[in-house]
C-alpha positions as CSV (number, residue, x, y, z in Angstrom):
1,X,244.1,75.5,29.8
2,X,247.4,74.7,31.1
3,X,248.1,78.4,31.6
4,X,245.3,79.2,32.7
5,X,245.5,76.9,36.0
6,X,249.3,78.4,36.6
7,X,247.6,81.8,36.8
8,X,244.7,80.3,38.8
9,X,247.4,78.5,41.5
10,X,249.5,81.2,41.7
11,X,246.2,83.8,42.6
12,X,245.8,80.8,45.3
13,X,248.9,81.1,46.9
14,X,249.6,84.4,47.1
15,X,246.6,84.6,48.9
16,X,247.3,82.0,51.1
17,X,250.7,83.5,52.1
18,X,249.0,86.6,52.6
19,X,247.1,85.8,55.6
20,X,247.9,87.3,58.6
21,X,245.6,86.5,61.7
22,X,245.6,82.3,61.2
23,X,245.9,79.6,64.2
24,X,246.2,76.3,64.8
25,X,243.2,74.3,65.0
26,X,243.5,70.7,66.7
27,X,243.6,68.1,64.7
28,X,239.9,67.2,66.0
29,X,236.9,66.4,63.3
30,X,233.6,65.9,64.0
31,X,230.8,65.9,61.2
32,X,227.7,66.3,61.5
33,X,225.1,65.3,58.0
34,X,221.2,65.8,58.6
35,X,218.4,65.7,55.9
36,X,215.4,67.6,55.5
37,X,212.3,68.5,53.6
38,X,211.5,72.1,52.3
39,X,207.9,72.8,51.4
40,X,208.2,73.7,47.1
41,X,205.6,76.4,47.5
42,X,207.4,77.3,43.8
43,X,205.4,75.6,41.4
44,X,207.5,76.6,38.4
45,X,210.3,75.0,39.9
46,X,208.0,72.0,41.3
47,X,207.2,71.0,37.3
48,X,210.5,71.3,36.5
49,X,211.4,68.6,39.0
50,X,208.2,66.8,38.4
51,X,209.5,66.4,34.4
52,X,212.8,65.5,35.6
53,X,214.6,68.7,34.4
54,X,215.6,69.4,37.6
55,X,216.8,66.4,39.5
56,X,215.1,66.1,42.7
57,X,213.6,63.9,45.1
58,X,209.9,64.7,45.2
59,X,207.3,64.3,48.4
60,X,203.8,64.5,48.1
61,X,203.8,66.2,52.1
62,X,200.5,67.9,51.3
63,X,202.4,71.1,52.6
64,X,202.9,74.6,51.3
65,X,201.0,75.8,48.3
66,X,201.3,72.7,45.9
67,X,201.7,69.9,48.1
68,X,205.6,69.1,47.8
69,X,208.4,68.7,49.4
70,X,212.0,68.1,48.6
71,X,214.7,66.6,50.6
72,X,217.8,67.6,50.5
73,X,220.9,68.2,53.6
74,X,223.0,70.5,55.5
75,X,226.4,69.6,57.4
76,X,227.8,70.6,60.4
77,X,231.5,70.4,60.6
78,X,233.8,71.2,63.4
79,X,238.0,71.1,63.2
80,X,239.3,71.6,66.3
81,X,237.4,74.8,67.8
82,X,236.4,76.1,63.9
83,X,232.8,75.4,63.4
84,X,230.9,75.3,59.8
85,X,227.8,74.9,58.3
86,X,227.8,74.0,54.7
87,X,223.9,75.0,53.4
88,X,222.6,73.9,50.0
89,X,221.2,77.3,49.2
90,X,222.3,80.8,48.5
91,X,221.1,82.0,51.7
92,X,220.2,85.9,52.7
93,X,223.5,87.4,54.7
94,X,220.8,88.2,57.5
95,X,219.6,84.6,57.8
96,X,223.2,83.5,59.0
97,X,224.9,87.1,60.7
98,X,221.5,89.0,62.0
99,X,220.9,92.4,60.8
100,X,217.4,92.1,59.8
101,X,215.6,95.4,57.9
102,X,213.4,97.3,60.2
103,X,209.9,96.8,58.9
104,X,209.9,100.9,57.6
105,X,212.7,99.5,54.9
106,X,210.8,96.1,53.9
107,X,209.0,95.2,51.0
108,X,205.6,95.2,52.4
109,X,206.4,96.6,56.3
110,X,206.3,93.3,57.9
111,X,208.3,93.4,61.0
112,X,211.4,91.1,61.8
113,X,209.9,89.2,64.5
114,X,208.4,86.9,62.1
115,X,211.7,86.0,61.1
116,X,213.8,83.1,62.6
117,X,216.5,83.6,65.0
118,X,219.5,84.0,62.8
119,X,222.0,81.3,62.0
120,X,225.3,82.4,64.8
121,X,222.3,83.1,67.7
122,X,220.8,79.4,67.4
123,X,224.7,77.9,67.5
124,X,226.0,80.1,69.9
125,X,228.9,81.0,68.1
126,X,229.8,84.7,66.0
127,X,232.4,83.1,64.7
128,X,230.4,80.2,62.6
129,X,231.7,79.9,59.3
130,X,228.4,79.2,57.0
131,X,229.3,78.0,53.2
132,X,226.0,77.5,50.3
133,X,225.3,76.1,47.6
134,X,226.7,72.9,49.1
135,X,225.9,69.3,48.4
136,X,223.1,70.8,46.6
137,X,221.0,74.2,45.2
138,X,217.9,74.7,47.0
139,X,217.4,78.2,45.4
140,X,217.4,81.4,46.9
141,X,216.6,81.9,50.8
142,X,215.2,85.3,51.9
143,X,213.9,86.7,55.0
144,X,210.0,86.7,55.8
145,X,209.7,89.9,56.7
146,X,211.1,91.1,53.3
147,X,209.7,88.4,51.2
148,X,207.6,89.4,48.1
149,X,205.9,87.8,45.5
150,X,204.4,89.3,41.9
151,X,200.8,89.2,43.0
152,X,199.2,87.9,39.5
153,X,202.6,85.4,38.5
154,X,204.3,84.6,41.4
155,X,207.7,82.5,41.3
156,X,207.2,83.7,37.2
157,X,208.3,87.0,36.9
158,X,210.4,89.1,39.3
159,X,208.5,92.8,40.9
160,X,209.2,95.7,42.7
161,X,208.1,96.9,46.1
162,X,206.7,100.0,47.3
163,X,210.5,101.0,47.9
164,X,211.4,100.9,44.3
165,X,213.3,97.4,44.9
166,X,213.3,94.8,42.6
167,X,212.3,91.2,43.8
168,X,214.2,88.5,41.5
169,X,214.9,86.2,44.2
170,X,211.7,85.1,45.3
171,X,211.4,83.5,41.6
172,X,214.1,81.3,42.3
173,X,212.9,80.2,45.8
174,X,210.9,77.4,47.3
175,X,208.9,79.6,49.2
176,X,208.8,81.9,52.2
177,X,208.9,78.9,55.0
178,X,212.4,77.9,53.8
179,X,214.2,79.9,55.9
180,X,212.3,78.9,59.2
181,X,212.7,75.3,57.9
182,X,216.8,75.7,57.9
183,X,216.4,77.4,61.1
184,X,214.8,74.7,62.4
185,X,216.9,71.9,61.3
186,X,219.5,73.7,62.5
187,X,218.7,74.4,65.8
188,X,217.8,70.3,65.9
189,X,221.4,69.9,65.1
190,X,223.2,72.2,67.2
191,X,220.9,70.4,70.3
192,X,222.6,67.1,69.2
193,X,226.1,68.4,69.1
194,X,225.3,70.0,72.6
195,X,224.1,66.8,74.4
196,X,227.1,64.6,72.6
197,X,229.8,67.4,74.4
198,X,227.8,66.7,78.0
């Protein structure tokens, strides 16, 4: 164990001297916590919460396929003129950066309009430093347009597209709204920051 952690430390600090392109940030912190609810379209996962397995807060919303919601949080945090959002799901690349497949290379050809405005767009800043599986696991976040389901057991068992690309993901998602839902929220949040800099 001991040895172990020197190894660990030193792989820490050698990367940490390595950096080459750092600045000073003001000493300036603002945080930003907001709750939400995500629809649990995933009714394996659902049971598991409903038997306490997973531990969960549970809503009966009466949205998404079985009724559920759960709450759970994001958090904005800015030092100085660094700005990041700390997500509590492992969250498509896409979602945050933009780059979303053309609907030619998606699982069913669904274009990317019906996905939300990506992450950097809706704060206005490229730079946005977005961390996940924060504060909490929400499962798996993928984009609309490339979201796909087995059609007899879905959220069960993982299947491919007409592509030849497997679909594991999904199993281990609330649902296809999720991402919209983060979107959303988020965009709620970056309105508040903008109105408390007026």
């Amino acid at each position: 164990m001991v040895e172990s952690t020197k190894i660990g430390g030193k792989a820490l600090a050698e990367t940490a001297v390595a950096i080459e392109d750092e600045r000073k940030l003001e000493p300036k912190i603002s945080i930003l916590r907001q709750e939400y609810y995500t629809n649990a379209d995933n009714f394996a996962l659902a049971f598991l919460v409903s038997v306490g397995i997973l531990k969960k807060e549970k809503f009966g919303t009466g949205q998404g396929r079985v009724g559920l919601s759960v709450k759970t949080e994001m958090t904005y945090i800015q030092i100085g003129d660094l700005n990041m959002l700390l997500l509590p799901s492992e969250i498509f690349p896409e979602l945050c950066y933009g780059g979303y497949l053309d609907a030619e290379l998606t699982a069913e050809g669904k274009s990317p309009n019906i996905n939300p405005e990506p992450l950097v767009d809706i704060a206005g800043d490229k730079d946005l430093l977005i961390f996940g599986v924060a504060n909490d696991f929400t499962g798996y976040v993928v984009p609309p347009n490339d979201y796909m389901l087995h059609p007899e057991v879905p959220f069960v068992t993982e299947t491919k597209d007409r592509l030849g690309r497997n679909h594991y993901e999904e199993t281990n998602s609330l649902g296809p709204e999720t991402a919209q839902i983060i979107a959303d929220t988020f965009r709620g949040m970056m309105e508040t920051v903008k109105a408390a800099g007026e």
